[in-house]
C-alpha positions in Angstrom: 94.1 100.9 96.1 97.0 100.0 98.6 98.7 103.6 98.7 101.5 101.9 101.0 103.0 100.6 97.7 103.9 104.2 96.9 107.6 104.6 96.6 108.4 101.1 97.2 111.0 100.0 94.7 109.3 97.2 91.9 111.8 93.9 92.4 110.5 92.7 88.8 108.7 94.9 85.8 105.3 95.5 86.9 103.4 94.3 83.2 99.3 94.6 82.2 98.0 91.8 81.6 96.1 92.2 78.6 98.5 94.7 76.8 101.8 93.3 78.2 102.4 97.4 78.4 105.1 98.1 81.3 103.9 100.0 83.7 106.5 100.3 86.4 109.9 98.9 85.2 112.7 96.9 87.6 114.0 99.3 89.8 112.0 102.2 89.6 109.6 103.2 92.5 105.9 102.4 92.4 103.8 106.1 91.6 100.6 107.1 92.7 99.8 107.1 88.8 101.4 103.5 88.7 98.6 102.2 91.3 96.4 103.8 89.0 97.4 102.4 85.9 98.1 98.9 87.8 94.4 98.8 88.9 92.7 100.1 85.6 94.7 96.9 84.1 93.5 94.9 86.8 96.4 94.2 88.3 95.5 92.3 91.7 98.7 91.4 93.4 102.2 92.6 92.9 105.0 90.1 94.7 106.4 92.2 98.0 109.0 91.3 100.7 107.4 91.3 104.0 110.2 93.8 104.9 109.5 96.3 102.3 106.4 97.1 104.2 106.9 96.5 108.2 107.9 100.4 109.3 106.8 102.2 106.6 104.2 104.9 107.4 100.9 104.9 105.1 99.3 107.5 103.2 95.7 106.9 103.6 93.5 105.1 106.2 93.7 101.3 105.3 90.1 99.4 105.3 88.9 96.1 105.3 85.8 96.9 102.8 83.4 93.8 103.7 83.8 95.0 107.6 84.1 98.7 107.2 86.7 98.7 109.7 90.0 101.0 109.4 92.8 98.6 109.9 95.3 101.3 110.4 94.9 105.2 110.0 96.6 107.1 107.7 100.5 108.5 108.7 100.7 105.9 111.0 103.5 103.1 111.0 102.6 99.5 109.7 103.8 97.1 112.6 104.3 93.2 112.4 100.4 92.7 113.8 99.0 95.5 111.3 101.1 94.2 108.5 99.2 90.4 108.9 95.7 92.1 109.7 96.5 94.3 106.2 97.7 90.5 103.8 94.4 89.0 105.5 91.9 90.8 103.7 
């Protein structure tokens, strides 16, 4: 689960697939519970502005699962060069 997404705004509603229930409307910040919800629907891939994420501090350690590695600790700023090494998994 990308815990960066926490408190980030949702630019369109955030919908499940299969039961077209709303989970995060237009405007209101993504919740913990939203992530939740987003992944127990299956929900993949929200649309983001680059700039919603550059600066923002993360929650959790962030890791590339196939590798193991921890692409950036938790409570640490997301730069430019994490931000790419984060889309590219």
């Amino acid at each position: 689960m990308i815990y960066v997404l926490v408190g980030i705004r949702a630019k369109s509603n955030i919908v499940a697939p299969d039961t077209k229930e709303i989970i995060v409307k237009e405007g209101s910040k993504i919740t913990k519970v939203a992530l939740k919800k987003m992944e127990a629907a299956g929900i993949k891939e929200i649309p983001i502005l680059r700039s919603e994420i550059i600066g923002r501090v993360t929650l959790k350690d962030i890791v590339d699962h196939s590798t193991g590695e921890i692409i950036i600790d938790g409570n640490k700023e997301i730069t430019e060069e994490i931000f790419h090494k984060i889309i590219s998994i």
